[in-house]
Each structure stands twice: as structure tokens, then as C-alpha cells.
Biopython code that builds the backbone (N, CA, C, O; Angstrom):
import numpy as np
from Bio.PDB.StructureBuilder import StructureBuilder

atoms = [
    (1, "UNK", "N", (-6.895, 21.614, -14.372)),
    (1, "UNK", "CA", (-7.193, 22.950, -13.907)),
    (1, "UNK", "C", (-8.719, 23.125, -13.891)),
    (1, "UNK", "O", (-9.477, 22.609, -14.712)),
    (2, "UNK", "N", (-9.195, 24.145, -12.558)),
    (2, "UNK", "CA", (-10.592, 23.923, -12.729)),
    (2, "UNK", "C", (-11.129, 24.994, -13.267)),
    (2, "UNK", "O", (-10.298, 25.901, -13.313)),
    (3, "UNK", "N", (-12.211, 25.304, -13.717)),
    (3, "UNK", "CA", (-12.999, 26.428, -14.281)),
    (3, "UNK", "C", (-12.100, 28.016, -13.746)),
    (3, "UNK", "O", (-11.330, 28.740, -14.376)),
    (4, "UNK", "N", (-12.538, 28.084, -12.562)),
    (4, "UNK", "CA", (-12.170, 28.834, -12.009)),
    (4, "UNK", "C", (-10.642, 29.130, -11.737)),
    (4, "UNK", "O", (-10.553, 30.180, -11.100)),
    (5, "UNK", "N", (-9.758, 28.727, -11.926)),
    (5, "UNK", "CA", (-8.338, 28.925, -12.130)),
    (5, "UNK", "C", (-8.531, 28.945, -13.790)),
    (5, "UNK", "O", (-7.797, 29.800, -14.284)),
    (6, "UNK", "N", (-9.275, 28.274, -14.708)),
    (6, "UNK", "CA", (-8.619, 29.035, -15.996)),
    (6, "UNK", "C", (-9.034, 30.182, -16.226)),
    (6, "UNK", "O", (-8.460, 30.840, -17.093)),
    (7, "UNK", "N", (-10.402, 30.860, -15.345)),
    (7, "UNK", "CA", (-10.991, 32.137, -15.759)),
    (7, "UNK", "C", (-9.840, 32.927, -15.835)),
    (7, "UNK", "O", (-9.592, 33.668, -16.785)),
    (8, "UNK", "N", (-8.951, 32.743, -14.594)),
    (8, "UNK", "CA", (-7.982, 33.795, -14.045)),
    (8, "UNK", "C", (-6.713, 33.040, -14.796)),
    (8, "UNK", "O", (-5.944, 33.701, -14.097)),
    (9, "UNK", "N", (-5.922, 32.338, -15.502)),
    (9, "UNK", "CA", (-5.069, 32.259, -16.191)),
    (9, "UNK", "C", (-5.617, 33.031, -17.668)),
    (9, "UNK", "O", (-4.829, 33.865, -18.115)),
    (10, "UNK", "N", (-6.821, 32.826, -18.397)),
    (10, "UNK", "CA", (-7.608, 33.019, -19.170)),
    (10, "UNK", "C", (-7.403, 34.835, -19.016)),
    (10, "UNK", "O", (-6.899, 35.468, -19.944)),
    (11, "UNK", "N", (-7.739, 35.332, -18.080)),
    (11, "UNK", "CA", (-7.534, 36.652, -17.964)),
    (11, "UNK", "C", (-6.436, 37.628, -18.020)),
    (11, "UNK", "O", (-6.306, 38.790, -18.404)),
    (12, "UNK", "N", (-5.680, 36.701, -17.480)),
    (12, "UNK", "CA", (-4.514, 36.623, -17.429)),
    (12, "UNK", "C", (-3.335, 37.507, -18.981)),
    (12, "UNK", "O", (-2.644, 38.512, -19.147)),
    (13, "UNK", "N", (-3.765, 36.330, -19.719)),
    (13, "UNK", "CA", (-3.281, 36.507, -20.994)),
    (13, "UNK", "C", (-4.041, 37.305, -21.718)),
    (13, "UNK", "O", (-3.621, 37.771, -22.777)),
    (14, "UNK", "N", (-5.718, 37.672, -21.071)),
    (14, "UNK", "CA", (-6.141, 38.570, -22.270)),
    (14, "UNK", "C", (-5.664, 39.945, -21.934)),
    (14, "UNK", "O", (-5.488, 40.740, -22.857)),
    (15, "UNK", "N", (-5.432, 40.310, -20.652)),
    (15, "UNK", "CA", (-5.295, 41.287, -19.772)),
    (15, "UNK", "C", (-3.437, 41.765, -20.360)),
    (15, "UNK", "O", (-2.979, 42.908, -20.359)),
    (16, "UNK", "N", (-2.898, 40.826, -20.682)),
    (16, "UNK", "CA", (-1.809, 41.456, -21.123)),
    (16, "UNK", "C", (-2.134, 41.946, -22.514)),
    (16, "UNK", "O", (-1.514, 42.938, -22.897)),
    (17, "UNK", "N", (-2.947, 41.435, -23.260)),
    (17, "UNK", "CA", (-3.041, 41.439, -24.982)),
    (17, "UNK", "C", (-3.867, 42.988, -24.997)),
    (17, "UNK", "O", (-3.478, 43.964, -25.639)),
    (18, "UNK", "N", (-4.979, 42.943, -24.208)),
    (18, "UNK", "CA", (-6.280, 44.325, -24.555)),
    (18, "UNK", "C", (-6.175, 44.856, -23.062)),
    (18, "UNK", "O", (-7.097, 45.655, -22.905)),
    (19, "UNK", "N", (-5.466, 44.741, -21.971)),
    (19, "UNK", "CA", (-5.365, 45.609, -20.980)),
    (19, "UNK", "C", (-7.231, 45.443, -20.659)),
    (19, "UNK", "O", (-7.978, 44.643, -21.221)),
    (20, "UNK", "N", (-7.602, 46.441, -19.627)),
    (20, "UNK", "CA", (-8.677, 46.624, -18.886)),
    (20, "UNK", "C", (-9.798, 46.618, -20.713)),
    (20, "UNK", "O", (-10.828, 46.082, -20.304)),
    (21, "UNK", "N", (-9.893, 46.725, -21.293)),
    (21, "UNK", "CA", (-10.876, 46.608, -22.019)),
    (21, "UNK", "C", (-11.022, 45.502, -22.680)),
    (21, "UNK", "O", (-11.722, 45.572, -23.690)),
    (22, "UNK", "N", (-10.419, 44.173, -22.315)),
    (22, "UNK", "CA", (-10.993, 42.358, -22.149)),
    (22, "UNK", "C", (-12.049, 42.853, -21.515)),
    (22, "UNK", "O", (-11.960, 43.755, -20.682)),
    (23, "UNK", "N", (-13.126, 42.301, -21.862)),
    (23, "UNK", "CA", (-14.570, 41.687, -21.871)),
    (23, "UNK", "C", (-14.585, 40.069, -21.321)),
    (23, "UNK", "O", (-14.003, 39.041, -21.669)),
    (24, "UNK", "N", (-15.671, 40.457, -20.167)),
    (24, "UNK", "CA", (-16.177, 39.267, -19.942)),
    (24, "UNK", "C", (-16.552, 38.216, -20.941)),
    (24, "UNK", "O", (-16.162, 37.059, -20.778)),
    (25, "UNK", "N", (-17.450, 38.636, -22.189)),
    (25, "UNK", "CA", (-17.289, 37.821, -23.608)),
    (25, "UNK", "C", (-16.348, 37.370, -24.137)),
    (25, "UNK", "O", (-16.514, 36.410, -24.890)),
    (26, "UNK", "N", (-14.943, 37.949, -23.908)),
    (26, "UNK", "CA", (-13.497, 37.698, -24.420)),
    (26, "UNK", "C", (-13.250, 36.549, -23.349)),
    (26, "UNK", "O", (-12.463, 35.746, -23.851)),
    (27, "UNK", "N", (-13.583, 36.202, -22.194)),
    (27, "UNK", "CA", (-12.810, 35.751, -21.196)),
    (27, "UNK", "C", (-13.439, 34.134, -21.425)),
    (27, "UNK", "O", (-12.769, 33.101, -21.469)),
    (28, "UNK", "N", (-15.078, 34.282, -21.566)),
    (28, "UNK", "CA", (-16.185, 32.992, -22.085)),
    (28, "UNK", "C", (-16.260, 32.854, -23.034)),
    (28, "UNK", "O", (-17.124, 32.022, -23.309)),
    (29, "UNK", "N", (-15.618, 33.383, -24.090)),
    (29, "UNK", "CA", (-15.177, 32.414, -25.696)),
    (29, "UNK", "C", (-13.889, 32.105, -25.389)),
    (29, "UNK", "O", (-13.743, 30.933, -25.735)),
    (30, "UNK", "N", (-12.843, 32.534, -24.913)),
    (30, "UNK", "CA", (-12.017, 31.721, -24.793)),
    (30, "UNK", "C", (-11.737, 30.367, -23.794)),
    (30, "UNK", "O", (-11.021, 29.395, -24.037)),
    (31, "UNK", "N", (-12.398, 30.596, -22.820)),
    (31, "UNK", "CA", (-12.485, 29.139, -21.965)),
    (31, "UNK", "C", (-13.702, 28.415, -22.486)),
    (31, "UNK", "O", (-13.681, 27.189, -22.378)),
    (32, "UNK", "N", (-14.698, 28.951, -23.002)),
    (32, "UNK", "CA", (-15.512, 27.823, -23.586)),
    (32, "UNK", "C", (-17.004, 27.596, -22.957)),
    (32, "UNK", "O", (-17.852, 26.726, -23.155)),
    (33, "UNK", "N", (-16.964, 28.671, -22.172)),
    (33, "UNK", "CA", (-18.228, 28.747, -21.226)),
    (33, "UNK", "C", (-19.265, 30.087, -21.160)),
    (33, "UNK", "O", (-18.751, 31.116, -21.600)),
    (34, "UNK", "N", (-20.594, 30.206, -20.693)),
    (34, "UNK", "CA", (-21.412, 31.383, -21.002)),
    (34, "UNK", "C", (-20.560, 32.379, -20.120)),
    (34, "UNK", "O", (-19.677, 32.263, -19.271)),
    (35, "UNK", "N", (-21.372, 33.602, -20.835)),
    (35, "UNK", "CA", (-20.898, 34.496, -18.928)),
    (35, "UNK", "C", (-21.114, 34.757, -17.896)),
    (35, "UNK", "O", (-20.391, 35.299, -17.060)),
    (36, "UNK", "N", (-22.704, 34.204, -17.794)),
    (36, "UNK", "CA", (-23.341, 33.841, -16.801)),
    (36, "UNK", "C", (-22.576, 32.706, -15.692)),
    (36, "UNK", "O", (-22.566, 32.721, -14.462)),
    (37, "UNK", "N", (-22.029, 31.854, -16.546)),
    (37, "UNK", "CA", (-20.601, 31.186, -15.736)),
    (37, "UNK", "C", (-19.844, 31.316, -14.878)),
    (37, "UNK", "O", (-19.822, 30.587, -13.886)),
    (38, "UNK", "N", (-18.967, 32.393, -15.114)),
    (38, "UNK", "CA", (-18.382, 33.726, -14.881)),
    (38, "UNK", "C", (-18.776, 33.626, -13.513)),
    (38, "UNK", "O", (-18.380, 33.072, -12.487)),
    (39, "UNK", "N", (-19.908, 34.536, -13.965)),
    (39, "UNK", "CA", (-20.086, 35.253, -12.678)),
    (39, "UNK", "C", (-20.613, 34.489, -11.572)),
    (39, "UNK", "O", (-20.752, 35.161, -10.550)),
    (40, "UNK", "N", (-21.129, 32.613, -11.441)),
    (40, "UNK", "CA", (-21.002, 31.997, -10.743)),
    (40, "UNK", "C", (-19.744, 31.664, -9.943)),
    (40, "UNK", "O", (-19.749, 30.665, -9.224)),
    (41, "UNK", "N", (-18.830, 32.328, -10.017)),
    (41, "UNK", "CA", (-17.308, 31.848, -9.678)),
    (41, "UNK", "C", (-16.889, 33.113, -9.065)),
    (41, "UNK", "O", (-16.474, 33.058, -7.907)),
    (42, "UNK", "N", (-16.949, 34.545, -9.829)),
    (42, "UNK", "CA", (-16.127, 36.122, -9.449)),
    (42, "UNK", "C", (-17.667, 36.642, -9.928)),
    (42, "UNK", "O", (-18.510, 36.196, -10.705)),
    (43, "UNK", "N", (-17.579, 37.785, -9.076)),
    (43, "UNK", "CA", (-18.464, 38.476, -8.882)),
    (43, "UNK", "C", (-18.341, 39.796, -9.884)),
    (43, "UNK", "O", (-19.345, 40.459, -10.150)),
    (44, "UNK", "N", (-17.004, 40.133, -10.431)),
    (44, "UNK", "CA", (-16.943, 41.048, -11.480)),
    (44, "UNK", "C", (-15.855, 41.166, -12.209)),
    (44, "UNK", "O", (-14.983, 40.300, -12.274)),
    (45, "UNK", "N", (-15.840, 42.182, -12.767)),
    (45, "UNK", "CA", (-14.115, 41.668, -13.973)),
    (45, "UNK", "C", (-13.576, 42.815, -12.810)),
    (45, "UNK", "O", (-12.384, 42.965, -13.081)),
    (46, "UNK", "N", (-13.772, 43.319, -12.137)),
    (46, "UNK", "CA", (-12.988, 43.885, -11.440)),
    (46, "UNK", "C", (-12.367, 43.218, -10.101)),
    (46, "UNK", "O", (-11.302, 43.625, -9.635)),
    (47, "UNK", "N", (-13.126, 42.140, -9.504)),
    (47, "UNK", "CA", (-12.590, 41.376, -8.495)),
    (47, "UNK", "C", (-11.170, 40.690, -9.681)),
    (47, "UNK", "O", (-9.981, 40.757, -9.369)),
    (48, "UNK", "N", (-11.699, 40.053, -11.055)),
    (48, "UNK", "CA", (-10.705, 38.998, -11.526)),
    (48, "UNK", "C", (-9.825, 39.741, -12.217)),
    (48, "UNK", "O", (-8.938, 39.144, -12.828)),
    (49, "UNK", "N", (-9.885, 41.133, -12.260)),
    (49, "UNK", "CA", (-8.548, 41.732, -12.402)),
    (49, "UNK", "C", (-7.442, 42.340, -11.408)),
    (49, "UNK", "O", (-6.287, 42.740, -11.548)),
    (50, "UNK", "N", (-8.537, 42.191, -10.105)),
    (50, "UNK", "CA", (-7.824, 42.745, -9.034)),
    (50, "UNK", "C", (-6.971, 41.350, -8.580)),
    (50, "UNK", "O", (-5.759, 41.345, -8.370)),
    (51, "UNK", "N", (-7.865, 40.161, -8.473)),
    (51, "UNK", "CA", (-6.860, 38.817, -8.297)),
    (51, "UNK", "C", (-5.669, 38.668, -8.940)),
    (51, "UNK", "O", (-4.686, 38.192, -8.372)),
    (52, "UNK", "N", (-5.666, 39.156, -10.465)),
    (52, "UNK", "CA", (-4.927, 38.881, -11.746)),
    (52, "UNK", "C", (-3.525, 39.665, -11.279)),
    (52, "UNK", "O", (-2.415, 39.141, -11.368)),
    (53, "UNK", "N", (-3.711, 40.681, -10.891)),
    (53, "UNK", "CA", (-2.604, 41.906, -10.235)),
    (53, "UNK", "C", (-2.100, 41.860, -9.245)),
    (53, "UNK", "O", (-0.935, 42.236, -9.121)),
    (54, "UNK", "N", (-3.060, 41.222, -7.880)),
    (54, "UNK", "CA", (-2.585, 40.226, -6.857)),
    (54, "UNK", "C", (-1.209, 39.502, -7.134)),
    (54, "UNK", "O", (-0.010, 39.722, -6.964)),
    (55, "UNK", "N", (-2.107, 38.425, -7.701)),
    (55, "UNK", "CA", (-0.707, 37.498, -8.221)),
    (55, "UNK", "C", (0.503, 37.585, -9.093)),
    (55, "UNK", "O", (1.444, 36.792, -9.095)),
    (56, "UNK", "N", (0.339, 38.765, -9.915)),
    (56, "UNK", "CA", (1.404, 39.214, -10.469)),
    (56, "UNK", "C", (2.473, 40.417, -10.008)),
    (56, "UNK", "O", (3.313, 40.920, -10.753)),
    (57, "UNK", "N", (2.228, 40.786, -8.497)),
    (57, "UNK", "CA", (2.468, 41.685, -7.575)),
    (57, "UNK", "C", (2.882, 41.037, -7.010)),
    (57, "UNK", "O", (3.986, 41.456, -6.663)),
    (58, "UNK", "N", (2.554, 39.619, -6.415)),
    (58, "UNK", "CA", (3.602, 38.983, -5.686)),
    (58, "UNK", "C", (4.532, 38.244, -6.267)),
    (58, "UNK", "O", (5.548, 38.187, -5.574)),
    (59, "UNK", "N", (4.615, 37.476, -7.560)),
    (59, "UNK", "CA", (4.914, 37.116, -8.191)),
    (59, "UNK", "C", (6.461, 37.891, -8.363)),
    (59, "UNK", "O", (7.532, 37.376, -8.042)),
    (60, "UNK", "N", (6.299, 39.088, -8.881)),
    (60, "UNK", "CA", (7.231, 40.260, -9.366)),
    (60, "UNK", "C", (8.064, 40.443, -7.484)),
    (60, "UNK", "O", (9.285, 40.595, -7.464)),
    (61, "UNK", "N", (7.336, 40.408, -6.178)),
    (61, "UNK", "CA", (7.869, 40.618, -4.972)),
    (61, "UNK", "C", (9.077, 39.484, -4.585)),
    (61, "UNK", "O", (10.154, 39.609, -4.001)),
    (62, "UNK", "N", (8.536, 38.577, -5.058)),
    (62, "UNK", "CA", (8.937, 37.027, -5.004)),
    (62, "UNK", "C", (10.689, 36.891, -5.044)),
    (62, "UNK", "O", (11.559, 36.293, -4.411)),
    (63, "UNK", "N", (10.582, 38.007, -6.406)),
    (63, "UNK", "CA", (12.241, 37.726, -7.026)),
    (63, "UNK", "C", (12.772, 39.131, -6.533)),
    (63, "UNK", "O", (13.386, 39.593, -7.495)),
    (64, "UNK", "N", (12.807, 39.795, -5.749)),
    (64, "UNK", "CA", (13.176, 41.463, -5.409)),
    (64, "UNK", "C", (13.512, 41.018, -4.208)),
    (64, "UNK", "O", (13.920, 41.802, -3.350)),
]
sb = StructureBuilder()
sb.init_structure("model")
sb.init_model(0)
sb.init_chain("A")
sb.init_seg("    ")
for serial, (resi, resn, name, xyz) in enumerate(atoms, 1):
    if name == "N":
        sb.init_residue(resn, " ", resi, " ")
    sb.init_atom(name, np.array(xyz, "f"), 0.0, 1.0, " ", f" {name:<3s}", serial, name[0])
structure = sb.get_structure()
């Protein structure tokens, strides 16, 4: 998996645990990288929560 798919699995799981108040700091101690990182990849925690909801919107469409 590359950086950028674990940001968003990574978010993933924090986003279920602390909802919208995961931190970009929460997201780069857990994958292991600065946050300056980050934001070489998504441009804000709001694009990688809007992706995060994306995929769990279709995900949830998938089986309906």
C-alpha cells in the first residue's frame, strides 16, 4: 500500500474512533510520517475526509 492510500485507510479508522476532530498530527503519528507529508499528497483534512465518506457512501450503495 502506498503512502497515500494509507493516509486515507489511516483516516479512515481515526475518523471512526474521534469523528471530525482527528488531527492531521493523529493521521502522521500513526502512519509514521511528518505533516508536511500529508499535505504533499491531499491538500486538506477536509478533501481526506470528504474522500473517506466518498468511499464509504458507495461502499454502503454497493449492498442497497
Amino acid at each position: 500500500m502506498d503512502k497515500k492510500e494509507e493516509i486515507l485507510v489511516t483516516m479512515t479508522e481515526l475518523f471512526a474512533q474521534k469523528g471530525y476532530n482527528t488531527s492531521m498530527s493523529d493521521i502522521s503519528k500513526k502512519v509514521g510520517i511528518k505533516v508536511q507529508s500529508i499535505y504533499s499528497h491531499y491538500e486538506s483534512k477536509d478533501q481526506i475526509v470528504y474522500l473517506v465518506l466518498k468511499k464509504e457512501i458507495f461502499t454502503l450503495l454497493y449492498f442497497f
